[in-house]
VMD Tcl script that builds the backbone (N, CA, C; Angstrom):
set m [mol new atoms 525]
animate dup $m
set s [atomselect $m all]
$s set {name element resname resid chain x y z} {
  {N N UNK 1 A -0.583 40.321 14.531}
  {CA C UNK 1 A 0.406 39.527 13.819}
  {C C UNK 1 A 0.732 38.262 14.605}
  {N N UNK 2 A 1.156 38.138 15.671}
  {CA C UNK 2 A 1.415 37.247 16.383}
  {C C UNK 2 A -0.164 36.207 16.841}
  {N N UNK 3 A -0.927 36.760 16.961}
  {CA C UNK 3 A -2.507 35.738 16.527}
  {C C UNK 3 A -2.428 35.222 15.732}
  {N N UNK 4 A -2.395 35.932 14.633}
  {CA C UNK 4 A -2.164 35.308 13.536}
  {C C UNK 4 A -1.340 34.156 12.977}
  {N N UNK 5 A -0.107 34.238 13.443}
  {CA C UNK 5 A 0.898 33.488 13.714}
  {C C UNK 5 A 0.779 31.648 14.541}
  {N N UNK 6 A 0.216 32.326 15.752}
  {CA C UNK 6 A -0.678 31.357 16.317}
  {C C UNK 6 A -1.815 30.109 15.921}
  {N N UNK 7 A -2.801 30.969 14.985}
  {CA C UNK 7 A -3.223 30.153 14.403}
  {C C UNK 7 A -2.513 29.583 13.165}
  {N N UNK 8 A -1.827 29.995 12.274}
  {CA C UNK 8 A -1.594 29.448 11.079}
  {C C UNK 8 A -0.498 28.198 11.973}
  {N N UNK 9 A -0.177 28.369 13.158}
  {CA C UNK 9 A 0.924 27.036 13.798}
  {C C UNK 9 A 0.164 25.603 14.391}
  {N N UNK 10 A -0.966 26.529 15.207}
  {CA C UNK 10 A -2.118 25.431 15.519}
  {C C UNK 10 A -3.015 24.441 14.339}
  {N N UNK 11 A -3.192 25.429 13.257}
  {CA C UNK 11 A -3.906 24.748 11.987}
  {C C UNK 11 A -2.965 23.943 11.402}
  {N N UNK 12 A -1.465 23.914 11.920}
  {CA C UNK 12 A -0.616 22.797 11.103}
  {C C UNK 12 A -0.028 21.867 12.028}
  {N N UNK 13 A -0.593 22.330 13.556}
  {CA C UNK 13 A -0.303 21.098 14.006}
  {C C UNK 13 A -0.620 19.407 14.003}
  {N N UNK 14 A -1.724 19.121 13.945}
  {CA C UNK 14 A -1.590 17.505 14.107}
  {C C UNK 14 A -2.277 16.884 12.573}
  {N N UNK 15 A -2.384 15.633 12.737}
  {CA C UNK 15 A -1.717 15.357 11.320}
  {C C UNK 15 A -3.602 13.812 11.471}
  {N N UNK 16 A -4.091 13.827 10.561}
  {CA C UNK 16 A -5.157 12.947 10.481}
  {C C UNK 16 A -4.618 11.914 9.724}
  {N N UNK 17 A -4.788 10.897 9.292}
  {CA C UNK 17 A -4.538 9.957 8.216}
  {C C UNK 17 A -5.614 10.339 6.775}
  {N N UNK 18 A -4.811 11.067 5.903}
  {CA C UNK 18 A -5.079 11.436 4.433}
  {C C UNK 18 A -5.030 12.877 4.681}
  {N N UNK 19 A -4.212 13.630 5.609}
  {CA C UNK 19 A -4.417 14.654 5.493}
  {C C UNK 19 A -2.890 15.570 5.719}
  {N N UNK 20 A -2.130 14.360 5.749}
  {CA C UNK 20 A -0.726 15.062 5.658}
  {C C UNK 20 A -0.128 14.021 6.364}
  {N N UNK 21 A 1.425 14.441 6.518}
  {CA C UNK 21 A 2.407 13.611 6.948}
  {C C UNK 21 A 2.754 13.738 8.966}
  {N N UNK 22 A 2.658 13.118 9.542}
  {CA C UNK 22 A 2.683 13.265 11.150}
  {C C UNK 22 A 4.463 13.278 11.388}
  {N N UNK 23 A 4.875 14.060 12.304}
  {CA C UNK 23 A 6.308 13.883 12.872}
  {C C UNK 23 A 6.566 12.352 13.470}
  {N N UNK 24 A 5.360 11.710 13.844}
  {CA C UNK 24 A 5.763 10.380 14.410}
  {C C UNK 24 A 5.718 9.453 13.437}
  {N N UNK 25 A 6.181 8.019 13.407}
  {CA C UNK 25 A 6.148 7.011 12.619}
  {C C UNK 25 A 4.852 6.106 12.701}
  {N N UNK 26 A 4.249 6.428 11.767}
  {CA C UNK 26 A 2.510 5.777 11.972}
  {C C UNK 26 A 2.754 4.303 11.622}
  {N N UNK 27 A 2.252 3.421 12.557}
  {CA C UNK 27 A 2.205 2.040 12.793}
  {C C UNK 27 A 1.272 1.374 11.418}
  {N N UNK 28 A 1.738 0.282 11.090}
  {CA C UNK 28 A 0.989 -0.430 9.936}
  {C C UNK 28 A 0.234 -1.238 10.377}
  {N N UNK 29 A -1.132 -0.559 9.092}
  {CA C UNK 29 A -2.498 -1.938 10.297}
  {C C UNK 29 A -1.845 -3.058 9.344}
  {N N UNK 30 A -1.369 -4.217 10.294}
  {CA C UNK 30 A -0.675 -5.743 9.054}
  {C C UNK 30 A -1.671 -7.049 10.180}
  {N N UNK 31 A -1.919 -7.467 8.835}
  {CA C UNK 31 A -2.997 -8.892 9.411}
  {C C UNK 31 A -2.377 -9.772 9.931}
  {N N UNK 32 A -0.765 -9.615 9.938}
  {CA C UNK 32 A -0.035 -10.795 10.336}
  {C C UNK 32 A 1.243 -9.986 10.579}
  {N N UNK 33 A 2.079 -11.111 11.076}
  {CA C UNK 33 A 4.035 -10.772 11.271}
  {C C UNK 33 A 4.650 -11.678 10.445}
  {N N UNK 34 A 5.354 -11.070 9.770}
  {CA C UNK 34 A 6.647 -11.681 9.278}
  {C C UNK 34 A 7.914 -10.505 9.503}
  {N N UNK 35 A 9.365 -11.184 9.231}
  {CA C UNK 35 A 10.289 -10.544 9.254}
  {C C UNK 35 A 10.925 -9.393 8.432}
  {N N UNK 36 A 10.053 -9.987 7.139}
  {CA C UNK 36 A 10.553 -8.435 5.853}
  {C C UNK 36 A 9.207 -7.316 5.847}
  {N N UNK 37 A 8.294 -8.213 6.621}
  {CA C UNK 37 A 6.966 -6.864 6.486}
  {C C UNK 37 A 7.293 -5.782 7.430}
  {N N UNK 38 A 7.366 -4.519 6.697}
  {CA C UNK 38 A 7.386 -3.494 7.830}
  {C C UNK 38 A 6.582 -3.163 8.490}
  {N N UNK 39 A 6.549 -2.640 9.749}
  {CA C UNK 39 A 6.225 -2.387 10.702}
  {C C UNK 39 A 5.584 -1.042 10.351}
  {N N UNK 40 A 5.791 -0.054 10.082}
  {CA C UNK 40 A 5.870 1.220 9.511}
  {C C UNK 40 A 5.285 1.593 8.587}
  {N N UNK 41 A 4.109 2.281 8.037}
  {CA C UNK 41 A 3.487 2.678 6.816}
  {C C UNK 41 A 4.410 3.438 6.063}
  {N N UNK 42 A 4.825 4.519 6.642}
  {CA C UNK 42 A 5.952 4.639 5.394}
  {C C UNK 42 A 7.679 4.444 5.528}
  {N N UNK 43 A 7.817 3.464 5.931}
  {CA C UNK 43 A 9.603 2.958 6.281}
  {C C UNK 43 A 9.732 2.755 4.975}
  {N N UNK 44 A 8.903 2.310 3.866}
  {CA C UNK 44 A 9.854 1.955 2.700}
  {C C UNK 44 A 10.802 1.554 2.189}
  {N N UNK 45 A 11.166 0.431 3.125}
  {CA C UNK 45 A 12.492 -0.303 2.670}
  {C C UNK 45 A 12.631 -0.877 1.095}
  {N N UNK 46 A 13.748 -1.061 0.952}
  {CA C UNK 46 A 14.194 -1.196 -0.763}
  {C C UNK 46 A 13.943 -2.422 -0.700}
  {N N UNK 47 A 13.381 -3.234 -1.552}
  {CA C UNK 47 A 13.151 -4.361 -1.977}
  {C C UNK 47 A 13.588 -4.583 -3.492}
  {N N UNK 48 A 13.917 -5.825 -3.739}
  {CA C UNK 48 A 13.949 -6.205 -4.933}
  {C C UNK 48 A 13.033 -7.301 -5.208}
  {N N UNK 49 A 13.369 -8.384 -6.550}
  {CA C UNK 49 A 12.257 -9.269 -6.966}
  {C C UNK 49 A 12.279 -10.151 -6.063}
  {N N UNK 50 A 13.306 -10.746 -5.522}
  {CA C UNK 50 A 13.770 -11.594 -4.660}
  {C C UNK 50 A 13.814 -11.431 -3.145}
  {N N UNK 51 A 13.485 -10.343 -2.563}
  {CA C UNK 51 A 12.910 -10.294 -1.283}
  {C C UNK 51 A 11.422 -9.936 -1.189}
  {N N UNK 52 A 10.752 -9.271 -2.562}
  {CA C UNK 52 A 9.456 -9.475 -2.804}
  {C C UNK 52 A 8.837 -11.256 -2.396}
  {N N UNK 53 A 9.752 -12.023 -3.593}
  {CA C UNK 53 A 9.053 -13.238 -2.773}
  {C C UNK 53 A 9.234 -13.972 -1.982}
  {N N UNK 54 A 10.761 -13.506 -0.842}
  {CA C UNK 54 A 10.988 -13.928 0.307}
  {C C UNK 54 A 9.924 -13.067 1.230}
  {N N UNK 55 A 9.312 -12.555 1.270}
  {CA C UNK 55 A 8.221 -11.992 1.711}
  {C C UNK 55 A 6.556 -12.502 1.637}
  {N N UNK 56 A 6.274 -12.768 0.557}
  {CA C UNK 56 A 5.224 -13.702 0.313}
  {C C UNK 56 A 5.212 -14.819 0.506}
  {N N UNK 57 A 6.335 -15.776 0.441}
  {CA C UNK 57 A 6.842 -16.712 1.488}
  {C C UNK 57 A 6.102 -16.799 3.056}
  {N N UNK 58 A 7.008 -15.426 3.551}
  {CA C UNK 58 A 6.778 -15.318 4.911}
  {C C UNK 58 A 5.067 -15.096 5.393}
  {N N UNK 59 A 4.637 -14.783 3.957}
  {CA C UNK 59 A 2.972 -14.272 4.474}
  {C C UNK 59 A 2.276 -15.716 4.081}
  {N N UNK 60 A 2.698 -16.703 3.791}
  {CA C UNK 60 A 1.587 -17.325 3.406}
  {C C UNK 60 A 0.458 -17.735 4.767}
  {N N UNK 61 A -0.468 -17.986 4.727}
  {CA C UNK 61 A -1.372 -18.249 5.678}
  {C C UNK 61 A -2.375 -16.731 5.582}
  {N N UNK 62 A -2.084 -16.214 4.867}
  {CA C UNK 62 A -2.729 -14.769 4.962}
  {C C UNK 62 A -2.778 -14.568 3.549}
  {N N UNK 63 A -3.976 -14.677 3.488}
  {CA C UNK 63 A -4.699 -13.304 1.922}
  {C C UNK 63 A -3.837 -12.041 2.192}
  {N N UNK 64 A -3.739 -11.815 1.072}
  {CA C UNK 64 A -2.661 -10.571 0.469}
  {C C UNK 64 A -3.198 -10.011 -0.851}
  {N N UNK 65 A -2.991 -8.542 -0.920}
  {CA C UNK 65 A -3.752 -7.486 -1.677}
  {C C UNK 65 A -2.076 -6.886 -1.955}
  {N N UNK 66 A -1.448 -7.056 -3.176}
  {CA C UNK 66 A -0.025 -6.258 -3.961}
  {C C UNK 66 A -0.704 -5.451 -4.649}
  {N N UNK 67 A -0.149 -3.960 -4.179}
  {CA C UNK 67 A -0.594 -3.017 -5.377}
  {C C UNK 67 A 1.018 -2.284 -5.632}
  {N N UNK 68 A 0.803 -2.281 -6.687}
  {CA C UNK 68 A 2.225 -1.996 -7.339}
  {C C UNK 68 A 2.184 -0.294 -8.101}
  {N N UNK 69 A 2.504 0.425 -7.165}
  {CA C UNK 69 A 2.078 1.997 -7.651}
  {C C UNK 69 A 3.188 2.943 -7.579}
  {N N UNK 70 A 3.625 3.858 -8.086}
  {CA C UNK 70 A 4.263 5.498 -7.980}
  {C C UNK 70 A 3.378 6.572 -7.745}
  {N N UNK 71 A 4.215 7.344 -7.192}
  {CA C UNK 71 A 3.521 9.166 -6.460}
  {C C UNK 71 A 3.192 9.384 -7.904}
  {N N UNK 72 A 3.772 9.499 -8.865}
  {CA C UNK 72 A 4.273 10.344 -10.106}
  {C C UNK 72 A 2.964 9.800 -10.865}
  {N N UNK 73 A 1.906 8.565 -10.732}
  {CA C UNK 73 A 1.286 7.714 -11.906}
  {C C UNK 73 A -0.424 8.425 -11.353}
  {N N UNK 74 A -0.831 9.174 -12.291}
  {CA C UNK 74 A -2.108 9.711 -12.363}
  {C C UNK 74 A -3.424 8.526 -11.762}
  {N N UNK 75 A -2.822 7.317 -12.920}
  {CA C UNK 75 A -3.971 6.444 -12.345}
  {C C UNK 75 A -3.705 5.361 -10.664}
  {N N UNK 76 A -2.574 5.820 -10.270}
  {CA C UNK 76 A -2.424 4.978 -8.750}
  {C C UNK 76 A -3.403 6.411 -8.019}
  {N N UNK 77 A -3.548 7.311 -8.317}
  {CA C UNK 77 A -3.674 8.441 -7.179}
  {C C UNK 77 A -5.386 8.211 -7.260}
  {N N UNK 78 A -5.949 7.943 -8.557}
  {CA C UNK 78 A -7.390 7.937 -8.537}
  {C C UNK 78 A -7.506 6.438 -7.600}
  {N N UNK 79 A -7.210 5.520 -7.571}
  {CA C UNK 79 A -7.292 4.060 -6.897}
  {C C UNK 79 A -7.061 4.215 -5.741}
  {N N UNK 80 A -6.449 5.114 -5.055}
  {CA C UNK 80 A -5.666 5.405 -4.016}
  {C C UNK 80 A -6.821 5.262 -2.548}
  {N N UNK 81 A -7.421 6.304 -2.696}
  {CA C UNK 81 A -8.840 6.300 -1.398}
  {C C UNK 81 A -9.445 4.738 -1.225}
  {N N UNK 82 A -9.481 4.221 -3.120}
  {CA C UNK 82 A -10.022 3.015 -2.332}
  {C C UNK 82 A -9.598 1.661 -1.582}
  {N N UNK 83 A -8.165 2.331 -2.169}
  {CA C UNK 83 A -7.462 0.939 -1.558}
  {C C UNK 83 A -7.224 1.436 -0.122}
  {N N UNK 84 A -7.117 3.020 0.570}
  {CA C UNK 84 A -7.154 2.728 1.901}
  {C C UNK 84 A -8.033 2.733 2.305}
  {N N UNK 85 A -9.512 2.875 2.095}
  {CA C UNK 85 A -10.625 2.048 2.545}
  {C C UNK 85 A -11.012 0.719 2.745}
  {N N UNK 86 A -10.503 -0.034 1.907}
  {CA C UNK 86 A -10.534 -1.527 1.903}
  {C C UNK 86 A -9.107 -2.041 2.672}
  {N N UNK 87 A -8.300 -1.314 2.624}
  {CA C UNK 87 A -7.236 -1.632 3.800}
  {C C UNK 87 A -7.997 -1.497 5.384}
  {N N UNK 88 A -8.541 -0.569 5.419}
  {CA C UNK 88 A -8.956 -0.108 6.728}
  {C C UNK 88 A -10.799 -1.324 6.820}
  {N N UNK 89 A -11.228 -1.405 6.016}
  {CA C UNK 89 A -12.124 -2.785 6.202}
  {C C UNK 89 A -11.679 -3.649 6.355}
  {N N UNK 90 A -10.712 -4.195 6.081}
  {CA C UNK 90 A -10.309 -5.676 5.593}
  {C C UNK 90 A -8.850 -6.534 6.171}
  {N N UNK 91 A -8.460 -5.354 6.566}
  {CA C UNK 91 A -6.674 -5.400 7.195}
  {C C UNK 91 A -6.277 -5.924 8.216}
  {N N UNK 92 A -7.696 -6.698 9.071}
  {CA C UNK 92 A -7.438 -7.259 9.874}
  {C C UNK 92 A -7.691 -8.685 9.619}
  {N N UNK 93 A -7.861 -9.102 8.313}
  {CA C UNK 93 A -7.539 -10.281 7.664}
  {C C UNK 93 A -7.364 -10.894 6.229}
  {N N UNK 94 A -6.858 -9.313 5.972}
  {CA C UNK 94 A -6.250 -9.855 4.247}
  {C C UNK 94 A -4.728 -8.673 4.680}
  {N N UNK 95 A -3.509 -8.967 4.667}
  {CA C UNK 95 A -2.538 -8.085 4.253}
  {C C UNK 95 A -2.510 -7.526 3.116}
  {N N UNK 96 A -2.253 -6.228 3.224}
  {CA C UNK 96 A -2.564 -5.018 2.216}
  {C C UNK 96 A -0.958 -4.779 1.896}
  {N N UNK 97 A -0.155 -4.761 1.041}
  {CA C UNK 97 A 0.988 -3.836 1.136}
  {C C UNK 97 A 1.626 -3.343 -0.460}
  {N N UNK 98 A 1.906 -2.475 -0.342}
  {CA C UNK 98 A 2.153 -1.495 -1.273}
  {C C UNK 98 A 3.549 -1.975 -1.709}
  {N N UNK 99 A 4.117 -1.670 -3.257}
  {CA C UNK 99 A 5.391 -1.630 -3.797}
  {C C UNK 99 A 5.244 -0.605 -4.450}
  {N N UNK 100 A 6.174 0.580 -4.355}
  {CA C UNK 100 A 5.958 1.663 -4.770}
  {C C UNK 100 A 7.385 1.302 -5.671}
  {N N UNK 101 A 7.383 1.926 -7.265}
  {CA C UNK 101 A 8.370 1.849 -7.958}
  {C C UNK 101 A 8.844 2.886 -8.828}
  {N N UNK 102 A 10.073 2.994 -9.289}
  {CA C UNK 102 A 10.589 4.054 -9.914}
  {C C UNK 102 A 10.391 5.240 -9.638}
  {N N UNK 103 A 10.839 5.554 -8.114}
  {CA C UNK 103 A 10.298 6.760 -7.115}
  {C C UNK 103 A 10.913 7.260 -6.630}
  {N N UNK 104 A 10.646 8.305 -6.009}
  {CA C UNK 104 A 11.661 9.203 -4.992}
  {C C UNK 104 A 10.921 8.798 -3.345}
  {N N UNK 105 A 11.604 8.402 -2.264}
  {CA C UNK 105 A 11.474 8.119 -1.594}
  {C C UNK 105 A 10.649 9.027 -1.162}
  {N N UNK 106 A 10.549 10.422 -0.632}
  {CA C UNK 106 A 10.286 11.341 -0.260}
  {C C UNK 106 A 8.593 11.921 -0.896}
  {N N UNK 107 A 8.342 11.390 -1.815}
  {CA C UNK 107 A 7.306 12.022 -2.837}
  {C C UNK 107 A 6.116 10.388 -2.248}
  {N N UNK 108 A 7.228 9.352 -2.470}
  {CA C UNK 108 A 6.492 8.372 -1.832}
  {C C UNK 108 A 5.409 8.177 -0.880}
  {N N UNK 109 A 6.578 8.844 0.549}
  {CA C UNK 109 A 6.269 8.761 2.049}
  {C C UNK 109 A 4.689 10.074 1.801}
  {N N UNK 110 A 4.607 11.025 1.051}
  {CA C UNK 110 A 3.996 11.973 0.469}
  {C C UNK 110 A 2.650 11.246 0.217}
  {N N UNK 111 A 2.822 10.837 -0.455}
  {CA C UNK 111 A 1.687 10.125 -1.455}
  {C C UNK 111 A 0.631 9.000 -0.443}
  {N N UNK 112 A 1.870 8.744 0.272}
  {CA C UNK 112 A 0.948 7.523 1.414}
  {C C UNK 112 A 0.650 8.528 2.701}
  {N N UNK 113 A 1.254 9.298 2.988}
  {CA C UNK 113 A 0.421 10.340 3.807}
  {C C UNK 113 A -1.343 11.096 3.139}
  {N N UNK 114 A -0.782 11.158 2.107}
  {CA C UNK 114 A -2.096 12.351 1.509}
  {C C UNK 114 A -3.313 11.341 1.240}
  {N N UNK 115 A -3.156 10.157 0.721}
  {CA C UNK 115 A -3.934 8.939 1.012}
  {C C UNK 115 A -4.330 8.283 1.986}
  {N N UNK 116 A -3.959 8.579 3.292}
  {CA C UNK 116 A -3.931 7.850 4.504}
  {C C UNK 116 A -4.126 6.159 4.492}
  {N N UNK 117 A -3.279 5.891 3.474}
  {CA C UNK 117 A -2.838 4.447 3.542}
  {C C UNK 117 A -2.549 3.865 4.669}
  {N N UNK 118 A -3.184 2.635 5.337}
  {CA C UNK 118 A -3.065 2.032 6.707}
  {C C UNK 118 A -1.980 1.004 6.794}
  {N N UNK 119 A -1.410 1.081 5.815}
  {CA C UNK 119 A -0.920 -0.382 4.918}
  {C C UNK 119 A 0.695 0.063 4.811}
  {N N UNK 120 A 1.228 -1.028 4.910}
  {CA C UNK 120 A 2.856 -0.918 4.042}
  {C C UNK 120 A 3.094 -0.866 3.171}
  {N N UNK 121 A 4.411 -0.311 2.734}
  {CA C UNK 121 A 4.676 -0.062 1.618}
  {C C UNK 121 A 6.457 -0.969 1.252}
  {N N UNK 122 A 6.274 -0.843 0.046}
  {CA C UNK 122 A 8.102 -1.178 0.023}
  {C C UNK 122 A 8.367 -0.222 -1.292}
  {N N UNK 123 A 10.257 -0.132 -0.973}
  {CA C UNK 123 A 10.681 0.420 -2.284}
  {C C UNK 123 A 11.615 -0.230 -3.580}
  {N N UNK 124 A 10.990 -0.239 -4.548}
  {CA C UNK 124 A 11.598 -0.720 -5.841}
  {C C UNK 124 A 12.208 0.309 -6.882}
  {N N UNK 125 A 13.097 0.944 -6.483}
  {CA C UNK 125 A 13.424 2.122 -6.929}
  {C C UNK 125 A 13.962 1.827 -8.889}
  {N N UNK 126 A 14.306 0.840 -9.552}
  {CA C UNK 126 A 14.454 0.215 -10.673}
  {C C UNK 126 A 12.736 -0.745 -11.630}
  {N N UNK 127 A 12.038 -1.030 -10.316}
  {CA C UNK 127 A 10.975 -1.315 -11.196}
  {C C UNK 127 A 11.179 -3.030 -11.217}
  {N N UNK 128 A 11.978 -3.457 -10.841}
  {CA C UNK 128 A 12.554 -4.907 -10.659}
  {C C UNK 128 A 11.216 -6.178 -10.331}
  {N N UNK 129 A 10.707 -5.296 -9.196}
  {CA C UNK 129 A 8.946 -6.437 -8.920}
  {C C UNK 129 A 8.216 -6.519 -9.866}
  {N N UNK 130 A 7.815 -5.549 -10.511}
  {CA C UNK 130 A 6.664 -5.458 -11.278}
  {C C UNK 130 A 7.161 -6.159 -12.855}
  {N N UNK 131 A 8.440 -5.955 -12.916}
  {CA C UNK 131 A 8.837 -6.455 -14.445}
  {C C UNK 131 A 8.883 -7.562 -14.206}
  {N N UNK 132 A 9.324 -8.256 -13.008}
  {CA C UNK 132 A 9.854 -9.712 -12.962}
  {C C UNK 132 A 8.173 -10.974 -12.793}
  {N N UNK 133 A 7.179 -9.799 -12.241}
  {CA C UNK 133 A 6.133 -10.677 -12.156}
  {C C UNK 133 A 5.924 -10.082 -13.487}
  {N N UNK 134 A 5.966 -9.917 -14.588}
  {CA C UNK 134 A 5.285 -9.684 -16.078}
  {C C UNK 134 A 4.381 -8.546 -16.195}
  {N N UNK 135 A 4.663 -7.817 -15.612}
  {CA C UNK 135 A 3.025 -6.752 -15.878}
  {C C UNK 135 A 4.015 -5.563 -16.437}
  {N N UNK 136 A 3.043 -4.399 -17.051}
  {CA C UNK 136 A 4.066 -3.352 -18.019}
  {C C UNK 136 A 3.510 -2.388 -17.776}
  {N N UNK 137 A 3.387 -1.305 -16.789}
  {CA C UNK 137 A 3.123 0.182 -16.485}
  {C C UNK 137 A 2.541 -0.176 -15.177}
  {N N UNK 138 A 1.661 0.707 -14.608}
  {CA C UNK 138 A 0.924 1.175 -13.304}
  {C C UNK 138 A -0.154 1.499 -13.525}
  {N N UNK 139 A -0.925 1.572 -12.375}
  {CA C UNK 139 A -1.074 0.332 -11.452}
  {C C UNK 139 A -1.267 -0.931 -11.511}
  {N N UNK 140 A -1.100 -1.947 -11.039}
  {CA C UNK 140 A -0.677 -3.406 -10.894}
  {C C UNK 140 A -1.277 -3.824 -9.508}
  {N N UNK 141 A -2.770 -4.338 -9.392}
  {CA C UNK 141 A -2.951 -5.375 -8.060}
  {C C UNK 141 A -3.274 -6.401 -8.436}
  {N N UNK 142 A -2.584 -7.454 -7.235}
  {CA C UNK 142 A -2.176 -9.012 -7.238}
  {C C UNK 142 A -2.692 -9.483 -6.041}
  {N N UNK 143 A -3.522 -10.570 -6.312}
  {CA C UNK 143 A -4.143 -11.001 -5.097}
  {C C UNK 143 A -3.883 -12.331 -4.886}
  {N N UNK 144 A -3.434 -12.190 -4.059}
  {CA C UNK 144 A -3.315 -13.906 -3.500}
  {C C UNK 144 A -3.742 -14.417 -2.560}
  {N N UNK 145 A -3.921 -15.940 -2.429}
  {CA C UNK 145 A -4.917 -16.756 -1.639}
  {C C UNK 145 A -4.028 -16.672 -0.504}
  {N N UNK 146 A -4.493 -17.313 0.884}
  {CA C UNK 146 A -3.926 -17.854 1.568}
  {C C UNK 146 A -2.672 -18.802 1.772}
  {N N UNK 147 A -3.088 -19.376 0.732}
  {CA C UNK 147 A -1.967 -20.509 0.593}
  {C C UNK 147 A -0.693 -19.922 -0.448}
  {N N UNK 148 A -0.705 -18.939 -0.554}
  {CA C UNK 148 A 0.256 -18.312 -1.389}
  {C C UNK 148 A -0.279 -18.367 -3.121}
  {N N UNK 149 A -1.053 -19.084 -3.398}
  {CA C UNK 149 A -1.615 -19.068 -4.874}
  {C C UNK 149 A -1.794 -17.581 -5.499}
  {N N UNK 150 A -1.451 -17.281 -6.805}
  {CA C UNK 150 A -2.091 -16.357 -7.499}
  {C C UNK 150 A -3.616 -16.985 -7.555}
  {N N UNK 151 A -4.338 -15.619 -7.363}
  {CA C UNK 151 A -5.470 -15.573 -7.872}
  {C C UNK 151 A -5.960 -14.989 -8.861}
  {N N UNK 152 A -5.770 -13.564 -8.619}
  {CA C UNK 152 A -6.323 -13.227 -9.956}
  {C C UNK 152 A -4.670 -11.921 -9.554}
  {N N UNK 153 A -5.274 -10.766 -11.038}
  {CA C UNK 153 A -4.775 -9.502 -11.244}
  {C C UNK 153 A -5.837 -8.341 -11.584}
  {N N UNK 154 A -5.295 -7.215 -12.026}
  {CA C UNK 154 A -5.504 -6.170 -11.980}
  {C C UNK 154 A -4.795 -5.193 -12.658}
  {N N UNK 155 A -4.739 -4.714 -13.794}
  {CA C UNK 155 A -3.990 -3.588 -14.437}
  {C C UNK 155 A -4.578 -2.827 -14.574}
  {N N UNK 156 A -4.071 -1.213 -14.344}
  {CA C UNK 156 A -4.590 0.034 -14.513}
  {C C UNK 156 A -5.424 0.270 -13.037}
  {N N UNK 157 A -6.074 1.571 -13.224}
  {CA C UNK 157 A -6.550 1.602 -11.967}
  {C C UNK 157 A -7.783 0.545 -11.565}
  {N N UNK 158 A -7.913 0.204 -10.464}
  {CA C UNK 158 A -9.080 -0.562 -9.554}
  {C C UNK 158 A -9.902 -0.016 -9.486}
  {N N UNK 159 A -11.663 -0.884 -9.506}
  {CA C UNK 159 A -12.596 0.433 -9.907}
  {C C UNK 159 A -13.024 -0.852 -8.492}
  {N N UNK 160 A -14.362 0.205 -7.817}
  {CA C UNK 160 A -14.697 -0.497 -6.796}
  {C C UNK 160 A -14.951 -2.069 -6.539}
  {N N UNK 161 A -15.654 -2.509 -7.485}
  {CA C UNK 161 A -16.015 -3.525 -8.544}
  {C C UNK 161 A -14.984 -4.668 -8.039}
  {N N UNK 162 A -13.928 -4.275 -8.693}
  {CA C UNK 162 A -12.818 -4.537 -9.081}
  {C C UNK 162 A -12.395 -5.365 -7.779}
  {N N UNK 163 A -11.856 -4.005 -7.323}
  {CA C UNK 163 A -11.249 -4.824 -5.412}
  {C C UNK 163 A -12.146 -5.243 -4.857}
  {N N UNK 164 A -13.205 -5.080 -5.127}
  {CA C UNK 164 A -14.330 -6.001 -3.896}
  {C C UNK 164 A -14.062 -7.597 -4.646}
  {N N UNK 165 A -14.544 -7.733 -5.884}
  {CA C UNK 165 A -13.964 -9.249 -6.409}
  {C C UNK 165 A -12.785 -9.812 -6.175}
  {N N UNK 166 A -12.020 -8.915 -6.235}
  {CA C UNK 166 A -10.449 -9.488 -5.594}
  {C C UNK 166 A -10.421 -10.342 -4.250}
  {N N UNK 167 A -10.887 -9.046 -3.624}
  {CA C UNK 167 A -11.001 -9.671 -2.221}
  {C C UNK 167 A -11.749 -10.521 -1.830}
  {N N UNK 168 A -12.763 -10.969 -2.438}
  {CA C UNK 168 A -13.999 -11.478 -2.212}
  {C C UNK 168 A -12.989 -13.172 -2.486}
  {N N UNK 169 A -12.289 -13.481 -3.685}
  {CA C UNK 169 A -11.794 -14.513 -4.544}
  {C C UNK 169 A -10.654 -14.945 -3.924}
  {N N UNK 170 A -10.259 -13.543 -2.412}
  {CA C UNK 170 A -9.084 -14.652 -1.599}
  {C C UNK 170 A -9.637 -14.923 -0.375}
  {N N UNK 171 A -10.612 -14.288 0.105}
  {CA C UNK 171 A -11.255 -14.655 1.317}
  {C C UNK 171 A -12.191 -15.731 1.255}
  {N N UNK 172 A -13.691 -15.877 -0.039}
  {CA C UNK 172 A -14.066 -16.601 0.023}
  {C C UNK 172 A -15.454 -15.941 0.258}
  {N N UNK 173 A -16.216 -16.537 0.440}
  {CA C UNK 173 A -17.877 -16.100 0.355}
  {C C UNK 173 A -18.104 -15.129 1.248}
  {N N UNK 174 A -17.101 -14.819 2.327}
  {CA C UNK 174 A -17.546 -14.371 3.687}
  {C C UNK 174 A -17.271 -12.548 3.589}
  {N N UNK 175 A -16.575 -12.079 2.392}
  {CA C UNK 175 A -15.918 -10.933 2.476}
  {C C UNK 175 A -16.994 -10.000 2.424}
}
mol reanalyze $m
mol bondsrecalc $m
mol representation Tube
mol addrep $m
């Protein structure tokens, strides 16, 4: 019994990225610093429309990848692997960051654990970002240039296709 015990404590000790949630605060791979980007993959600070784009503000000079998702939305969870793959390619020169909306904080921090998202996230607990930039359900990615320009979008889930053109259309020939 107590072997037993043993192992079922050892098999839940440490924590991989996509394979559960770690006791420590996992660091965000971010291509850049600004003051509203968190630090933290899942800190999830509350954001609204208006510190959304006091934030993009702060990023300009940096390609940026907005994906606008919930724990709860079937089609963010299928998109999910690939956006932390292309976070984890690309994150050291396009910022990746997440707006998670109409959520429970907790199911959130969940969702970006079981994904091993490398990336930040924010919280829109009303849905306020996504309505105010015009788009109507989930998922929602927004890519922008360097210079802060929209480039293109993205509704529904991202098919590989998909985010490689994205990215390709803020970086430039080189992606």
């Amino acid at each position: 019994m107590l072997l037993a015990l043993s192992l079922a404590l050892a098999a839940c000790g440490g924590s991989r990225p996509g394979t559960g949630a770690s006791s420590l605060p996992t660091p965000a791979l971010n291509a850049t610093r600004a003051p509203l980007l968190p630090t933290r993959v899942a800190a999830l600070p509350s954001f609204d429309l208006d510190a959304y784009r006091r934030l993009l503000g702060q990023l300009r000079g940096t390609p940026v990848v907005v994906n606008i998702w919930a724990s709860w939305c079937g089609p963010c969870r299928e998109e999910a692997p690939r956006l932390a793959e292309a976070a984890r390619r690309y994150g050291s020169r396009v910022q990746f960051l997440g707006v998670d909306i109409l959520d429970q904080r907790a199911a959130a921090a969940s969702f970006i654990a079981r994904y091993g998202w490398p990336y930040p996230s924010v919280f829109d607990a009303s849905g306020d970002i996504r309505d105010g930039l015009g788009f109507l359900g989930q998922p929602v990615t927004v890519f922008y240039a360097a210079s802060g320009r929209l480039v293109s979008s993205w509704s529904g889930p991202l098919t590989g296709e998909a985010l490689a053109e994205g990215i390709g259309s803020i970086l430039g020939s080189g992606a």
